[in-house]
N, C-alpha and C positions, 0 to 999 in steps of 0.2 A: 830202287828195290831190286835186290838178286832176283835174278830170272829163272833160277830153279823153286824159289821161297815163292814167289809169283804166281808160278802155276800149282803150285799143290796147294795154297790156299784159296784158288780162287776153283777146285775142285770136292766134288762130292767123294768120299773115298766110301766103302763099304768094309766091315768086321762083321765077322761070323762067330756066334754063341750060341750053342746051342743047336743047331743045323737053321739059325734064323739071323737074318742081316739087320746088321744097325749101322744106322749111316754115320757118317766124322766128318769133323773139317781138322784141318790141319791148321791153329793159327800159331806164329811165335812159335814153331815147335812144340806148342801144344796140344795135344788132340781134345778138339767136344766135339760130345757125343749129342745124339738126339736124342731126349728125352722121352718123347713120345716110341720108340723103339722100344727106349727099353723098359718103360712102362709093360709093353704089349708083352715083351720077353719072360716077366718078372712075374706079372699076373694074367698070363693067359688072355685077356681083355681083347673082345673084338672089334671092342670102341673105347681104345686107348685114351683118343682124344677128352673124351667123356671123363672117363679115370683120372686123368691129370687133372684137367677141370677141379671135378672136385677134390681129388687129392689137397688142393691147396688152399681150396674152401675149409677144407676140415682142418687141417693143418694152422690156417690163419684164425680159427673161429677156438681152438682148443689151444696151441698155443702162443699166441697171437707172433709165429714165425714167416714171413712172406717167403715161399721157397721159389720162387718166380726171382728173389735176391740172389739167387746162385746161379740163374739160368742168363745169356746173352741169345740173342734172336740174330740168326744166321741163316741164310740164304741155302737150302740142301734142294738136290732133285727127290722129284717125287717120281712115283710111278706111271706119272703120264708123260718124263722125259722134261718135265717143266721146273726149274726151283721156287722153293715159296719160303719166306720165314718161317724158322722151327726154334723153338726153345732148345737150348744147349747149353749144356754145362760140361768143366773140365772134370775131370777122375776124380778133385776135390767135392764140388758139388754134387757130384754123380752116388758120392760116398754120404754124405748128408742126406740126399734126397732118397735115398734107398732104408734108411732109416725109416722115414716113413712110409713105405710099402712093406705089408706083412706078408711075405715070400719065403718057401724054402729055399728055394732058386740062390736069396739074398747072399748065402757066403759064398757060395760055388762063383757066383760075378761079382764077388768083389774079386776074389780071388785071380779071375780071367782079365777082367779091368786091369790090376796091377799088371799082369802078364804082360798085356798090352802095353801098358806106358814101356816098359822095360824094353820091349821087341823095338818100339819106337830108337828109344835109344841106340841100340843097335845099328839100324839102321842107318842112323846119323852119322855112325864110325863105317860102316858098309853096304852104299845105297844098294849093294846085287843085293842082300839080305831082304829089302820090300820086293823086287823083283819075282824071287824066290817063295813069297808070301802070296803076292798077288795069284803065283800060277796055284801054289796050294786051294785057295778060294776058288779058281774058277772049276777045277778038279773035284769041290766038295760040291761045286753044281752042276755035275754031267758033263764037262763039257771037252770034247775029244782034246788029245795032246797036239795034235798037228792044228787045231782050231786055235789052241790057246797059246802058242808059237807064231802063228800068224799075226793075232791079236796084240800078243809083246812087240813082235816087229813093228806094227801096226803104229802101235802108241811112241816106240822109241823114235821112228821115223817122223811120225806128228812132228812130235817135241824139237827135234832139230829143224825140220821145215819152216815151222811157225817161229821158231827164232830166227832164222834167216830171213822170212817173210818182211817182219819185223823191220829187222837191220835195214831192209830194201823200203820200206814204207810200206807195204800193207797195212791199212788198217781196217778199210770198210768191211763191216760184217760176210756182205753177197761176198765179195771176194776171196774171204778166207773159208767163205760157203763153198766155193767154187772149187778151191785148190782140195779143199778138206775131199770132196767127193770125188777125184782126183786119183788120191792115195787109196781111199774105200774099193775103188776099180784094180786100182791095181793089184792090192792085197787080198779082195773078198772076191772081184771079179762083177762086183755090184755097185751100185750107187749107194748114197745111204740110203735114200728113201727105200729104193730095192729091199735095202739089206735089212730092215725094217718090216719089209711087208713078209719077207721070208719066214724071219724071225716069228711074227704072227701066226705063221701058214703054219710051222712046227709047233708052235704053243697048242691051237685049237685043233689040229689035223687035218683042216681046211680051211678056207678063206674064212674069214668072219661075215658076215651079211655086212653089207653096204649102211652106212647110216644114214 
């Protein structure tokens, strides 16, 4: 397997809609999406989960269509930093399944959808173009220029390490733990876990209580 196609499929990528993130996988060049995002995008819904649920109860029960037929179960991070299976579908299914959510939202994202696959393409002809992308996103979430320069370094730096790692035989998880926290020091000045509890400390304005 190419070792660029390797790592971006076997990552969580994030798009922005709306000022609200939905998460992607990258497979074959094709992007799915996570349904349960865009669910949440589409209808407001504070229990998505729930939504889809019966979306498809109703959908199967009226006309007898399994929309679960257009979705594949794909490994995304979640907000606790952990991946779980999540229903996805590509721009095709995305386009189906939105049919059946009664949204005003519905043209304006298909419309952004398209956009999307299109930028993809892009990209494929000029990888700076995601590059470029990515710092826009991290800029529609506050977050300073010299942070988010760091952070590109950060990740471009990764990506050659860990293919050299490679080449040399690393494989064990600890050790690519090891080196990973490594680069985190050098570039943040933290460790992860550090750079983790930080992150916390500016989220709540102080520590969280202890669990």
């Amino acid at each position: 397997m190419n070792k660029e196609k390797g790592k971006s499929e076997a990552e969580t990528h994030i798009a922005i809609f709306n000022g609200k993130t939905i998460r992607r996988k990258l497979i074959d060049n094709k992007w799915f999406f996570s349904v349960i995002d865009i669910v949440e995008v589409l209808t407001d819904s504070n229990k998505p989960r729930d939504y889809w649920y019966r979306l498809k109860k109703r959908e199967q029960e009226s006309s007898e269509i399994e929309l679960s037929t257009f979705c594949r179960q794909l490994k995304l991070k979640s907000g606790d930093g952990k991946e779980y299976e999540t229903d996805c579908a590509d721009a095709e299914g995305i386009f189906r399944i939105i049919q059946s959510i009664p949204s005003k939202k519905a043209e304006l994202f298909k419309r952004w959808l398209a956009k999307v696959g299109y930028e993809r393409v892009q990209e494929i002809e000029n990888p700076e173009l995601a590059q470029e992308r990515m710092k826009d996103i991290y800029e529609k979430k506050g977050y300073s220029k010299e942070w988010i320069e760091k952070r590109i370094r950060g990740i471009a730096v990764r990506q050659e390490l860990t293919d050299e790692w490679k080449d040399k035989g690393v494989e064990k998880e600890m050790e690519f733990a090891i080196l990973t926290n490594e680069i985190s020091k050098a570039t943040f000045g933290k460790t992860i876990e550090e750079y983790k509890e930080f992150k916390k400390v500016n989220y709540w304005g102080l520590k969280p209580p202890a669990s």
